[in-house]
N, C-alpha and C positions, 0 to 999 in steps of 0.2 A: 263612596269608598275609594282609599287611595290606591291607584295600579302598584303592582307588585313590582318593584324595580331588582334588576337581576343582583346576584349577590355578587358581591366586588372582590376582586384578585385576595387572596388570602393573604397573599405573601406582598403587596401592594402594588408588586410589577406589572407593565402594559402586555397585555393578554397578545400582543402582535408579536408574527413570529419573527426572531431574529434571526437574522442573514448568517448563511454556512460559512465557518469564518476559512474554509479549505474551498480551494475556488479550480476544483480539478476539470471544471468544464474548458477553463484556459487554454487547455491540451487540446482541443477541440478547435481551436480559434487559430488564423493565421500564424500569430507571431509562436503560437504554442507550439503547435503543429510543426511548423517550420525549425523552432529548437530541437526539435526530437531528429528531425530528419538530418541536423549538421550533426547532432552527435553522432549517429549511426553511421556519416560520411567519414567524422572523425577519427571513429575506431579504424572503419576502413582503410584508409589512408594511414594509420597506425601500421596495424595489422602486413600491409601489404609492402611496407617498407624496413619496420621494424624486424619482422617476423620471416623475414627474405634472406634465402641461403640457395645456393645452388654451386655447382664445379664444372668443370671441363676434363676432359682425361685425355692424352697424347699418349703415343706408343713410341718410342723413340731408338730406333737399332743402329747402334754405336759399333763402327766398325767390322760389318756383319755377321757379329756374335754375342754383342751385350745389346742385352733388351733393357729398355728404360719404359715401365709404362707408370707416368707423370700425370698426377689427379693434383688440382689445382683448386682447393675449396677457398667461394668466396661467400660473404656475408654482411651484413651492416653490421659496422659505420664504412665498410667497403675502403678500408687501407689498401692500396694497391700498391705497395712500397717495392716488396722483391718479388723476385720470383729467381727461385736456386734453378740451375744447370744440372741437365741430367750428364752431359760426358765430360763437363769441365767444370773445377769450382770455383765458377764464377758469377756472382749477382748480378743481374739489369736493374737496376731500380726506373721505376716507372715514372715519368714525368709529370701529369697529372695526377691531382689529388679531387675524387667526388667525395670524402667523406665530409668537409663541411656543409658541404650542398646539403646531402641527404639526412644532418643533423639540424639543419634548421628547418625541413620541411618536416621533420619528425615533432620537433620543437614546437613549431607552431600548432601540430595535430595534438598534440597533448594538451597544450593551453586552452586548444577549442572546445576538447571533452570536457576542462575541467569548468569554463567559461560555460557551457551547456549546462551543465549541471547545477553550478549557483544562480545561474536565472529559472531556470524550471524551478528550483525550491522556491526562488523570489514570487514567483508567478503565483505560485500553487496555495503557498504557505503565510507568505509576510505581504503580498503587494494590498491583497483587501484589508488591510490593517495601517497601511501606509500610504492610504490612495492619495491623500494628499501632497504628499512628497512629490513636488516636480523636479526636483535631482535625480533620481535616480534615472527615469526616461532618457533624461539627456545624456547621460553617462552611456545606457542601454543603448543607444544610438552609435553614440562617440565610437564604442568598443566595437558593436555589430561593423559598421564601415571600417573599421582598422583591420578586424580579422577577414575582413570581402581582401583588402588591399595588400593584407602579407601572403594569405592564400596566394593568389594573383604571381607575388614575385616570386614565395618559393615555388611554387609550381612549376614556371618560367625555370627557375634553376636549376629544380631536379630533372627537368626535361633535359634539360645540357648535361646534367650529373647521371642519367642512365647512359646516354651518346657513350660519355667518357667510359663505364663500365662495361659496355657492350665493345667499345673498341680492342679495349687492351684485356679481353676474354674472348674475345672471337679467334678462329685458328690461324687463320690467315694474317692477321696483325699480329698476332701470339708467336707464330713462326717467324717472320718477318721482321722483329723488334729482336728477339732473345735467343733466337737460335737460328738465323739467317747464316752463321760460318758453317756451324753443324748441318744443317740442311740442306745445303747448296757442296757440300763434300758429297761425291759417288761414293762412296764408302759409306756414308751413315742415310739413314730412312727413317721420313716423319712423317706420321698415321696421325688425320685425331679422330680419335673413337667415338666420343659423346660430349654432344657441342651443351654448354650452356642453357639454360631455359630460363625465358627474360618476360615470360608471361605477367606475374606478378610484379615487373617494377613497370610495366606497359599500364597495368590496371592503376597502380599509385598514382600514376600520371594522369590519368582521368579522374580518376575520387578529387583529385587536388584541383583540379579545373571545377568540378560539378561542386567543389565547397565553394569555390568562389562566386560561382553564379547563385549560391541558394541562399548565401552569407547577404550580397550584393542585392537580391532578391526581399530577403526581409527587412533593408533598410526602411524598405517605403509604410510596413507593417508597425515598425518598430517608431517610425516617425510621427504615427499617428495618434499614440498615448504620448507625444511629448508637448508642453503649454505650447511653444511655437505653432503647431500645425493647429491646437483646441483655438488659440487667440485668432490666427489668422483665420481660421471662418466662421469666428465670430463676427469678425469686424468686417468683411465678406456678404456676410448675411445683414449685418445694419446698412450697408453700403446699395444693397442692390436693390431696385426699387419695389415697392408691391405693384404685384397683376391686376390690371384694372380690365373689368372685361368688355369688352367692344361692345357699343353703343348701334344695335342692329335695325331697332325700333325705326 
């Protein structure tokens, strides 16, 4: 009698299962990992530049009977152009300008959210579908080091671009620059009430350093799905000799 052989796929298809074509374990893996944590640096770095407002308030007694109390709101992109005269109408305009600074450190936190975003789709959604594609790694490469290197320089510059904002918002420089005739008159008196608070552009300055080392950091993640590093220890591994084991007999 002939064994019973099992009854065969209905539909004709190999009964093996097919691979999850969403590959959310990625998120779990260095380079995944590591995208998640630049985005959240990104916002940060957004957040604490974009989202940054604060003033100064002066008390100013002109002649000792006109009170001038003078609130001085600043905010991004941090124009620092005038600043109007409480006893005379006259403008100082400021010499320094940080609002480019702080719009291309802005600039590049946006790009990096957005750059976050279209690889985590890549990763999650289209890369096990495209494993083949050795372009794209190297691109993935290219881009991760470019944003480690602009990190790097706006950081660098917004660090000079707070200095400049904390100068010409401090009281002392503030008196000093724009009302040093008024001030330095015994007739007139200058109070400042309530300084600045420069906490949030101190934090910018760090998020924009910590993007660059984490940026910097998944280079070596990112270099290891590219053909370059898969070739070289292939050819690594043909190269090196086999273990022969010592002859103790």
């Amino acid at each position: 009698m002939d064994p019973v052989q099992p009854n065969p796929d209905p539909t004709g298809q190999s009964q093996n299962k097919t691979e999850d074509p969403f590959r959310f374990r990625v998120l779990l893996e260095p380079k995944g990992f590591l995208r998640i944590i630049e985005f959240v640096l990104a916002v940060l770095t957004f957040a604490t530049t974009a989202g940054y407002q604060s003033s100064v308030i002066y008390k100013i007694t002109c002649s000792g009977n006109y009170v001038f109390d003078l609130k001085y709101n600043f905010s991004y992109p941090f124009n620092l152009l005038k600043f109007g005269d409480a006893c005379a109408p006259v403008n100082s305009t400021v010499d320094a300008y940080p609002g480019g600074k702080a719009s291309f450190f802005v600039a590049i936190g946006v790009l990096a959210m957005l750059y976050c975003i279209v690889t985590l789709i890549w990763y999650v959604f289209l890369e096990v579908k495209f494993i083949k594609l050795d372009l794209v790694p190297a691109a993935d490469l290219v881009l991760t080091a470019a944003f480690a290197l602009f990190f790097f320089l706006a950081s660098c510059a917004w660090a000079s671009g707070v200095d400049t904002v904390k100068y010409w918002t401090t009281y002392e420089n503030f008196i000093e620059k724009f009302y040093k005739s008024i001030c330095n008159n015994p007739m007139n008196k200058c109070v400042g009430v309530t300084p600045a608070n420069y906490a949030s552009l101190n934090a910018s300055i760090i998020f924009g350093f910590l993007n660059f080392l984490v940026w910097l950091g998944n280079c070596w993640f990112v270099l290891k799905e590219t053909v370059w590093f898969k070739n070289r220890q292939e050819q690594q591994q043909q190269e090196s000799p086999e273990k022969v084991p010592a002859n103790d007999v």
